[in-house]
C-alpha positions, 0 to 999 in steps of 0.5 A: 500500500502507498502512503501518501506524501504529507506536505511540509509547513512551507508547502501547505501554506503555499496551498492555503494561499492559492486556494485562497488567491483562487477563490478571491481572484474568480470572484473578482473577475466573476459577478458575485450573487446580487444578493451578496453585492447588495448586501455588502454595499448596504454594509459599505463594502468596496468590493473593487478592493475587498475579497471573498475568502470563502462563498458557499452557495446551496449547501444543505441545511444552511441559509442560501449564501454564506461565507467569509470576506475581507473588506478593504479594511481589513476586516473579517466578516462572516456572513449567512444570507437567505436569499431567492433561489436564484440569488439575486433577493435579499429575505434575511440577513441571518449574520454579518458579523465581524469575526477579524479577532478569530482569525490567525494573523500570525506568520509564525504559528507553530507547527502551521507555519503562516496563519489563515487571515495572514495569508487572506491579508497578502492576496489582499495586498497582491490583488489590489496592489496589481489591480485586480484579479491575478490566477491563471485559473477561470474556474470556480474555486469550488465545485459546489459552485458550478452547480449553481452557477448556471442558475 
């Protein structure tokens, strides 16, 4: 039987960072569910200069969108948002919550290396230091988004 390569500290932060780089690059260069857009400008959120870390769409059990983002100030917010099906109505903001004192802003935790909101931070400063967006990938940065977004 094969066992398969554990990956050193170094190299899981690597990964940690493009998935995230992927995640905030599509949604820079995709539209976000107008639900979600609205609903951050309501709450003044400059999306040309923030992130989405993390946007789940349809999972079981849960409100219709819920994620993390990075706002241009470099606030965490989690958000859980009942929407239409489609995405596009507003029914209940269920969260929008500041959760930037959880996150690991640390570039030297032991045993993890470079925290997660360290490495959100640096795509941050990446994507809006060069404009935009900044992955070679055009793909969702999920699969459970390809099946909503034909909707």
């Amino acid at each position: 039987m094969l066992r398969q390569r554990q990956h050193n500290v170094q190299q899981q932060n690597a990964l940690d960072e493009r998935a995230i780089l992927k995640t905030a690059a599509y949604w820079r260069a995709n539209p976000l569910p107008l639900a979600l857009k609205c609903c951050g400008d309501e709450k003044g959120v400059v999306w040309e200069k923030s992130i989405v870390v993390k946007l789940e769409l349809d999972f079981p059990g849960m409100p219709e969108l819920f994620g993390l983002l990075l706002s241009q100030d470099e606030r965490f917010i989690a958000f859980e948002i009942e929407t239409s099906p489609d995405h596009r109505v507003v029914r209940h903001v269920e969260s929008w919550i500041d959760v930037t004192h959880e996150q690991s802003l640390s570039l030297h935790d032991p045993g993890t290396g470079v925290g997660h909101g360290a490495l959100a931070l640096k795509v941050l400063h990446t994507l809006n230091s060069e404009g935009g967006t900044s992955c070679d990938d055009d793909c969702p940065p999920n699969t459970s988004l390809e099946r909503t977004r034909g909707r």
